[in-house]
Biopython code that builds the backbone (N, CA, C, O; Angstrom):
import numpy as np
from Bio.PDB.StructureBuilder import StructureBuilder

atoms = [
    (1, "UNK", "N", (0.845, -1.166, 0.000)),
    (1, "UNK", "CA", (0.000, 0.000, 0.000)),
    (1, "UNK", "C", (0.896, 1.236, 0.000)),
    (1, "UNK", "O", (1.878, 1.365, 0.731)),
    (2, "UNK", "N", (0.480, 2.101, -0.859)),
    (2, "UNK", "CA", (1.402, 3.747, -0.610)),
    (2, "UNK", "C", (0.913, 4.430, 0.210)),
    (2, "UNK", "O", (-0.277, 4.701, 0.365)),
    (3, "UNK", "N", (2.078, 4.858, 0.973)),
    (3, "UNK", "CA", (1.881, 6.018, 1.984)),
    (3, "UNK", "C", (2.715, 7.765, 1.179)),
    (3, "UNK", "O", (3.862, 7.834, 0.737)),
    (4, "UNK", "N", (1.913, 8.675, 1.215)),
    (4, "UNK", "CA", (2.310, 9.771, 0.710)),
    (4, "UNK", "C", (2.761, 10.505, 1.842)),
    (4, "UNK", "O", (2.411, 10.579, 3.020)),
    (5, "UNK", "N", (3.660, 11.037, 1.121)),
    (5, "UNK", "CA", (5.102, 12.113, 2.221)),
    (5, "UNK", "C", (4.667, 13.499, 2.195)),
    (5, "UNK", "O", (5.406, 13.935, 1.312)),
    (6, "UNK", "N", (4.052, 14.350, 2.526)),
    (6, "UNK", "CA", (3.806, 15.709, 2.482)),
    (6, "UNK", "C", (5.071, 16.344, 2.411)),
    (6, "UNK", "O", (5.882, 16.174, 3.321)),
    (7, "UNK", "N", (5.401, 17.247, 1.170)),
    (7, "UNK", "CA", (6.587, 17.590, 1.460)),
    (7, "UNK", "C", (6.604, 18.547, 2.498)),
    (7, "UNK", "O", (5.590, 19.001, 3.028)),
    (8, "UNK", "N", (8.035, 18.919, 2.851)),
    (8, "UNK", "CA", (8.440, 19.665, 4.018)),
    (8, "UNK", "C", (7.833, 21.084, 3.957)),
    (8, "UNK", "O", (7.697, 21.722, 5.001)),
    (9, "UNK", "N", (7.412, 21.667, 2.599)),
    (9, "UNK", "CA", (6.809, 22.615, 2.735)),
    (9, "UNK", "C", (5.924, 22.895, 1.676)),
    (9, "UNK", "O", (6.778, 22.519, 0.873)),
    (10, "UNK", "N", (4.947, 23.227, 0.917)),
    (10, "UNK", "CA", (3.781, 23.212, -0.431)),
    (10, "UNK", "C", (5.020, 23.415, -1.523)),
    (10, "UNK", "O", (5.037, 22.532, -2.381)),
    (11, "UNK", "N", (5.887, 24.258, -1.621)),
    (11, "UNK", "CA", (6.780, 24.817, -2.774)),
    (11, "UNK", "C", (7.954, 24.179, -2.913)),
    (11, "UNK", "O", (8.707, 24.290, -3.881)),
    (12, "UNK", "N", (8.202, 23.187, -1.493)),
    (12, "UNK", "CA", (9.045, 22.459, -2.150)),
    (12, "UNK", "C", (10.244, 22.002, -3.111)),
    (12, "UNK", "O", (10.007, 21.023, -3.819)),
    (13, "UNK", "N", (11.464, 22.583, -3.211)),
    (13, "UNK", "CA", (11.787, 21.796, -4.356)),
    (13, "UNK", "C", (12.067, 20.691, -4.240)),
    (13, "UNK", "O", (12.014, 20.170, -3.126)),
    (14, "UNK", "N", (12.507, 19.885, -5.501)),
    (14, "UNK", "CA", (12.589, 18.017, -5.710)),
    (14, "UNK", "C", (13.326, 17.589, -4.987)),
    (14, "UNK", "O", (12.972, 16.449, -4.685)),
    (15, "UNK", "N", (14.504, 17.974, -4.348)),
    (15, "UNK", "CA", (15.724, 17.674, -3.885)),
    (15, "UNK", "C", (15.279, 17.352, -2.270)),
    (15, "UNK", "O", (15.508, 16.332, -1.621)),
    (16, "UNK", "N", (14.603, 18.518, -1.882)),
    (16, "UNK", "CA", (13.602, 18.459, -0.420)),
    (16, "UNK", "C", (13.137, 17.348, -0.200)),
    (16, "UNK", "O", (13.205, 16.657, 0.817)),
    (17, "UNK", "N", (12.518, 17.114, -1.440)),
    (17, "UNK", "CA", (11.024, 16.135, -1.263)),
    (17, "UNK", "C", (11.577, 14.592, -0.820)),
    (17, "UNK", "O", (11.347, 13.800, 0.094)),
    (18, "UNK", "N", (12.559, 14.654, -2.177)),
    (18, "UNK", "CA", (13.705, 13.311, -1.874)),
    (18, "UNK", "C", (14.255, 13.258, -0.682)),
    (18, "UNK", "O", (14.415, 12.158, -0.152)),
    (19, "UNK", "N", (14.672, 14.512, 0.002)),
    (19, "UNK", "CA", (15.312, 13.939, 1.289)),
    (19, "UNK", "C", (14.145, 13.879, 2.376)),
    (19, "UNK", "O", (14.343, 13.484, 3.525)),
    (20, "UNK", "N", (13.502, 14.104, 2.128)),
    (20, "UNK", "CA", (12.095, 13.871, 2.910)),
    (20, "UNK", "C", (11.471, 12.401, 2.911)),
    (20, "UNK", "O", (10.998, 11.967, 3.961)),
    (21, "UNK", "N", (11.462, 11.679, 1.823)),
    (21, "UNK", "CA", (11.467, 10.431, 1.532)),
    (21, "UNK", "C", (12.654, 9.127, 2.340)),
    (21, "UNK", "O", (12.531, 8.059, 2.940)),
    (22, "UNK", "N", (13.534, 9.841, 1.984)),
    (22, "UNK", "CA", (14.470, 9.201, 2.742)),
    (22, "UNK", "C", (14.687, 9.353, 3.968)),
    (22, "UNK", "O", (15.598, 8.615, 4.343)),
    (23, "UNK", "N", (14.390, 9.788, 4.519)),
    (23, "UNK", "CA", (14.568, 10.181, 5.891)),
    (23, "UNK", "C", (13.266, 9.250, 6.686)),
    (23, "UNK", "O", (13.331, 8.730, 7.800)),
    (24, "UNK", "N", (12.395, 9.241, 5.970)),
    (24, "UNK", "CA", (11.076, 8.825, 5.750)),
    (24, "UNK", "C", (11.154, 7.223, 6.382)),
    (24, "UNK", "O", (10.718, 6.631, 7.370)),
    (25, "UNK", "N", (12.103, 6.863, 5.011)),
    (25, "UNK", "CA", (12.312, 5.300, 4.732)),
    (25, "UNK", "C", (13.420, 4.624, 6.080)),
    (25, "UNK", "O", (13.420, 3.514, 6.612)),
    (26, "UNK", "N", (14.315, 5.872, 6.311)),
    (26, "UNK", "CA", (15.349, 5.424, 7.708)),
    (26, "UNK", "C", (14.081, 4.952, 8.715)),
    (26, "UNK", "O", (13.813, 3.853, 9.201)),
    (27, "UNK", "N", (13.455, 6.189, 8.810)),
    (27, "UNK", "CA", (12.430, 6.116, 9.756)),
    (27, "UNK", "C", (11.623, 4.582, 9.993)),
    (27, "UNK", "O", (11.590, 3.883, 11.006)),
    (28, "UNK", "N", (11.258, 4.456, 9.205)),
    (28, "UNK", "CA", (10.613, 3.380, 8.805)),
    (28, "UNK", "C", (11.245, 1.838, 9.066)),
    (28, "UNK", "O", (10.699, 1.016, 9.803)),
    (29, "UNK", "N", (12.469, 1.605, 8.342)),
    (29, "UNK", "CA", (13.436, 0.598, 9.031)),
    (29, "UNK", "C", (13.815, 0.626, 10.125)),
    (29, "UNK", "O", (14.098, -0.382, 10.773)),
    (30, "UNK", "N", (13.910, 2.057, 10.627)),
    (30, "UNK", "CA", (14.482, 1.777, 11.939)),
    (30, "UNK", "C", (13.691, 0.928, 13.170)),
    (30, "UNK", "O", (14.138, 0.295, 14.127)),
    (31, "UNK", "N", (12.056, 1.252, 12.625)),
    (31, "UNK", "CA", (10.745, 0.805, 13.462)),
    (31, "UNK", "C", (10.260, -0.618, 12.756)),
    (31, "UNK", "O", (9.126, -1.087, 12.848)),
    (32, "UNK", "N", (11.698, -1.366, 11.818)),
    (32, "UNK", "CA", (11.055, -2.802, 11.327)),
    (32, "UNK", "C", (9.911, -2.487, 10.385)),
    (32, "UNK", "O", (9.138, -3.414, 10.626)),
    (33, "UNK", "N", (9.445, -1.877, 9.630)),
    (33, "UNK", "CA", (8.544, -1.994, 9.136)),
    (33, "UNK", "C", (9.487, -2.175, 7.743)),
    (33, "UNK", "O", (10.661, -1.815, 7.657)),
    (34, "UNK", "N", (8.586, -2.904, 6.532)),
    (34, "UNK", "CA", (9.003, -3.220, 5.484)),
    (34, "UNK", "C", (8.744, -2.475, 4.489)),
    (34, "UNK", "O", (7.524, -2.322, 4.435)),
    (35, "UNK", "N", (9.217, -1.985, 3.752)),
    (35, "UNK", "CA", (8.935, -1.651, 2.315)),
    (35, "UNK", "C", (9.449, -1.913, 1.359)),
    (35, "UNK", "O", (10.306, -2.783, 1.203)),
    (36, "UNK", "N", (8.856, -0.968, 0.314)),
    (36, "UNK", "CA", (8.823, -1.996, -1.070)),
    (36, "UNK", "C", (10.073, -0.690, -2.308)),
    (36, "UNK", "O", (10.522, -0.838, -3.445)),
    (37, "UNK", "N", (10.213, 0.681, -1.069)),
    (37, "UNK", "CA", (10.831, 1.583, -1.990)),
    (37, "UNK", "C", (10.195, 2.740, -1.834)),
    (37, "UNK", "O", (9.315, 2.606, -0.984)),
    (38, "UNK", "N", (10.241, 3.782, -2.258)),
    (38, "UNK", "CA", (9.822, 5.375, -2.299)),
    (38, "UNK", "C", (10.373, 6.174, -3.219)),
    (38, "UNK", "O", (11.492, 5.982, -3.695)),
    (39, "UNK", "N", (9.605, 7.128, -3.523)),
    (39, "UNK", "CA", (10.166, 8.222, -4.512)),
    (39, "UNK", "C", (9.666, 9.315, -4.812)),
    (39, "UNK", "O", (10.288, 10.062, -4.057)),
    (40, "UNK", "N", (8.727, 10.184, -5.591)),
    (40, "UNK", "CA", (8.641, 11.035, -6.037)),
    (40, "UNK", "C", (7.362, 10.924, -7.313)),
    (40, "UNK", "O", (7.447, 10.183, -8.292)),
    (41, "UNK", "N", (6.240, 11.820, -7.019)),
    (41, "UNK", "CA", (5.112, 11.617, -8.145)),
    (41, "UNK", "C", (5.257, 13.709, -8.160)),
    (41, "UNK", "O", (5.650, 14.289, -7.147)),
    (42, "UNK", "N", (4.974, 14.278, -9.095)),
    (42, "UNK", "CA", (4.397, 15.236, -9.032)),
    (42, "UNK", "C", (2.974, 15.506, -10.070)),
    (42, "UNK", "O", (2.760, 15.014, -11.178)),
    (43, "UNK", "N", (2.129, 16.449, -9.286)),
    (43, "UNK", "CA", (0.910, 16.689, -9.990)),
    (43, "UNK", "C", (0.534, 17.921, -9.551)),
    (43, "UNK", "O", (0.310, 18.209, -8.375)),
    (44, "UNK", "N", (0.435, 18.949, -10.873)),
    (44, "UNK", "CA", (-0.253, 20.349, -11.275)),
    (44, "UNK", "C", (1.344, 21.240, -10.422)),
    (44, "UNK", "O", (1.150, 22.353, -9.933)),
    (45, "UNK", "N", (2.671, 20.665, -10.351)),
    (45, "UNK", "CA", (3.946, 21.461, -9.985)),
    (45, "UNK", "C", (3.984, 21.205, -8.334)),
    (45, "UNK", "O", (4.576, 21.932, -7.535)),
    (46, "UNK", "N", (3.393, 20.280, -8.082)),
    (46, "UNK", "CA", (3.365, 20.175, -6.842)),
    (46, "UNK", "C", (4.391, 18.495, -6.438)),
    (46, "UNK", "O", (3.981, 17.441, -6.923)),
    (47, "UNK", "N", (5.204, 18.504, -5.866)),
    (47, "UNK", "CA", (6.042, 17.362, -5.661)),
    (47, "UNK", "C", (5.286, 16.365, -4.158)),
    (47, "UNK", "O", (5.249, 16.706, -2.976)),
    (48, "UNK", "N", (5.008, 15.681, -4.507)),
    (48, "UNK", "CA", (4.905, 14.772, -3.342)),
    (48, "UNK", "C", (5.775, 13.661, -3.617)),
    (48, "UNK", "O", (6.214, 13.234, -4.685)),
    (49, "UNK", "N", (6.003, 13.111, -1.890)),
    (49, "UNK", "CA", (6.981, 12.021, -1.880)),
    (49, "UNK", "C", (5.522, 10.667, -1.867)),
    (49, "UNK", "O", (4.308, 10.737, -1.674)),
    (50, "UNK", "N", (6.759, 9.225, -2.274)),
    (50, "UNK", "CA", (5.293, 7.966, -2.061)),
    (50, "UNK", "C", (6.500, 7.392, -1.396)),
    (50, "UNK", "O", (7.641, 7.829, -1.548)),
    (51, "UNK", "N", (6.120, 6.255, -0.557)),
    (51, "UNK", "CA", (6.455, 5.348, -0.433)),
    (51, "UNK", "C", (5.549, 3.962, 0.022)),
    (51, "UNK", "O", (4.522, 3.991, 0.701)),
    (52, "UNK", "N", (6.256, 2.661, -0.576)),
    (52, "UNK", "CA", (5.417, 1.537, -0.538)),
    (52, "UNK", "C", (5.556, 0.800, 0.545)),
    (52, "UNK", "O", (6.597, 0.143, 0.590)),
    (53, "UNK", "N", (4.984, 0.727, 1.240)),
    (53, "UNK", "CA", (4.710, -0.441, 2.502)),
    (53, "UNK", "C", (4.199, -1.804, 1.972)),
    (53, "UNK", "O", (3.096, -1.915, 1.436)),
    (54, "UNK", "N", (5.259, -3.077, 2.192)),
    (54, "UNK", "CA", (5.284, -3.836, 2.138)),
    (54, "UNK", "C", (3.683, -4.605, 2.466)),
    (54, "UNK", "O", (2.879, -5.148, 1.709)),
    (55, "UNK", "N", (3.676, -4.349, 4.000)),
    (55, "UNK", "CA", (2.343, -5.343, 4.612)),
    (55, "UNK", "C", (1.487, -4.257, 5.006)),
    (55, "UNK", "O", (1.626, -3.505, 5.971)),
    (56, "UNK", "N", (0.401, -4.279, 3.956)),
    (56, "UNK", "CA", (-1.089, -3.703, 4.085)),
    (56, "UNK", "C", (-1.367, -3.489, 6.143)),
    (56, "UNK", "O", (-1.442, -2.414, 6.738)),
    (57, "UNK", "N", (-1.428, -4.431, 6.553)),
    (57, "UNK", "CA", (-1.510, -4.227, 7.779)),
    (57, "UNK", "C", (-0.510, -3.479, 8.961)),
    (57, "UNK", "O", (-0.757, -3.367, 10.162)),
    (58, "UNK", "N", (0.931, -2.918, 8.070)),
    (58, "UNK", "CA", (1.939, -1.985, 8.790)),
    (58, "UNK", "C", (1.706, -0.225, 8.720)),
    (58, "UNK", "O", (2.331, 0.737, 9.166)),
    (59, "UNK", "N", (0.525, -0.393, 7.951)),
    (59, "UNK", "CA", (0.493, 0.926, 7.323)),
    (59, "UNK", "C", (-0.050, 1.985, 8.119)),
    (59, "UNK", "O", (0.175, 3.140, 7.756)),
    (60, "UNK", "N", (-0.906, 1.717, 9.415)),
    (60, "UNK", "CA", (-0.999, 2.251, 10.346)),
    (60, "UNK", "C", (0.110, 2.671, 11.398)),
    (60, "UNK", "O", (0.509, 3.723, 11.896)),
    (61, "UNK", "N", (0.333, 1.653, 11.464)),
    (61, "UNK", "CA", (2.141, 1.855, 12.290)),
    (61, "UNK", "C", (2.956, 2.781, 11.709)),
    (61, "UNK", "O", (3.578, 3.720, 12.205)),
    (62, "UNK", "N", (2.862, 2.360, 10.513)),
    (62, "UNK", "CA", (4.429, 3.292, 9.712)),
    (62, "UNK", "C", (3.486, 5.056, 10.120)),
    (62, "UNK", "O", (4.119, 6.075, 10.395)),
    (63, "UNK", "N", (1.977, 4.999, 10.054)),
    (63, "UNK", "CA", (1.936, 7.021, 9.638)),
    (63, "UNK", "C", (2.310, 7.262, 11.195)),
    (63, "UNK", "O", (2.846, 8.310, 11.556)),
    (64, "UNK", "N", (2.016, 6.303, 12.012)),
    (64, "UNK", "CA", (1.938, 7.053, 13.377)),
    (64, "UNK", "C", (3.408, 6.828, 13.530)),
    (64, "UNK", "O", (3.792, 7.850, 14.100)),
    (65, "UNK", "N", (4.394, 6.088, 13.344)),
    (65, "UNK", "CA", (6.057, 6.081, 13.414)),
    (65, "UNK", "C", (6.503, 7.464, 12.825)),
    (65, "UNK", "O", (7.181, 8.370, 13.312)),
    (66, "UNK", "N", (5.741, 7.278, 11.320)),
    (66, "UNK", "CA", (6.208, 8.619, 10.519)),
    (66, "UNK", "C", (6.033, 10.575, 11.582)),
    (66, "UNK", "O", (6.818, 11.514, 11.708)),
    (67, "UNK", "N", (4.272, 10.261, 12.199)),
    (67, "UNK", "CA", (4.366, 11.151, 12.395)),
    (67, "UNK", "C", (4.750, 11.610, 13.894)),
    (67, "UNK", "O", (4.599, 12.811, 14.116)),
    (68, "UNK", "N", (5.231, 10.798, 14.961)),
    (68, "UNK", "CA", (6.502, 10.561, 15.449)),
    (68, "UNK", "C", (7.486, 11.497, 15.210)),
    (68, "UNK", "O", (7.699, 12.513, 15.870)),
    (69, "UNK", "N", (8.188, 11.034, 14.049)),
    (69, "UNK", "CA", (9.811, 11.429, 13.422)),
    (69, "UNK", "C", (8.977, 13.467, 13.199)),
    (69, "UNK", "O", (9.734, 14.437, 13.213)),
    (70, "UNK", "N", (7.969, 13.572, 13.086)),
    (70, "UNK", "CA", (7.623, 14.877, 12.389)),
    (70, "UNK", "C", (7.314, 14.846, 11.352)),
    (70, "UNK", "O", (7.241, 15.940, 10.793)),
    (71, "UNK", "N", (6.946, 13.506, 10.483)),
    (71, "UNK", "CA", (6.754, 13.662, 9.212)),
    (71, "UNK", "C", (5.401, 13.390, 8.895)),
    (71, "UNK", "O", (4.803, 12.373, 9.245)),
    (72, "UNK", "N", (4.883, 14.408, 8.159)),
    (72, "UNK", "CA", (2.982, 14.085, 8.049)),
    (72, "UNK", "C", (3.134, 13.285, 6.832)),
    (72, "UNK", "O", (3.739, 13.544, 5.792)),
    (73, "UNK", "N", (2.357, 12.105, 7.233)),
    (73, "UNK", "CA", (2.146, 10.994, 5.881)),
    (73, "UNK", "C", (0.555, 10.723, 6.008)),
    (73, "UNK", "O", (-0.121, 10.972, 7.007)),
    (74, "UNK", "N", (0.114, 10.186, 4.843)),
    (74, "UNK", "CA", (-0.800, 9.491, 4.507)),
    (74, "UNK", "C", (-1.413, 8.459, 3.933)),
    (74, "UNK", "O", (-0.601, 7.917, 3.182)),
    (75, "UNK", "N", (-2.803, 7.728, 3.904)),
    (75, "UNK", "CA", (-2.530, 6.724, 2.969)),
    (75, "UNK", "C", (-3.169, 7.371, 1.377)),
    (75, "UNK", "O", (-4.156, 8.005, 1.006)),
    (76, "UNK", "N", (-1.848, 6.725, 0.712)),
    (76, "UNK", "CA", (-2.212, 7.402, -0.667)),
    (76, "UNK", "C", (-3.230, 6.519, -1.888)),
    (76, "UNK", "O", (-3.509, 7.054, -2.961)),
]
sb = StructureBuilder()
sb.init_structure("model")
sb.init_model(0)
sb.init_chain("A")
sb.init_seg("    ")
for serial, (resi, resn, name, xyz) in enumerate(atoms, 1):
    if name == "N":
        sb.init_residue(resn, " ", resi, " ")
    sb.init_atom(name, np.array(xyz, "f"), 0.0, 1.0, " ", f" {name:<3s}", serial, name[0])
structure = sb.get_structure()
């Protein structure tokens, strides 16, 4: 299942968004949860980060881990 990364701020640039992702994904391993990878979609100039969660049933864990670390995620 994808979880979407709000970037760090609406304007964003790409470089942000990516390290936002990654930071994302540390996050994420560090709390055992699995995934499948993350990256980058944009739509209408707007960058959002994705990343894939392995087990449908971690995906609760990972937003509340995520938003934990400070990072607002969702399911996408």
């Amino acid at each position: 299942m994808r979880i979407l990364i709000e970037p760090p701020r609406p304007t964003a640039e790409v470089h942000l968004v990516i390290d936002q992702v990654r930071r994302a994904l540390d996050v994420l391993d560090a709390a055992s949860i699995k995934t499948e990878g993350g990256g980058t979609i944009e739509s209408d100039g707007i960058v959002t980060g994705v990343i894939v969660v392995k087990l449908d049933e971690d995906v609760a864990k990972a937003i509340a881990v995520l938003a934990q670390a400070g990072i607002t995620a969702s399911i996408g």
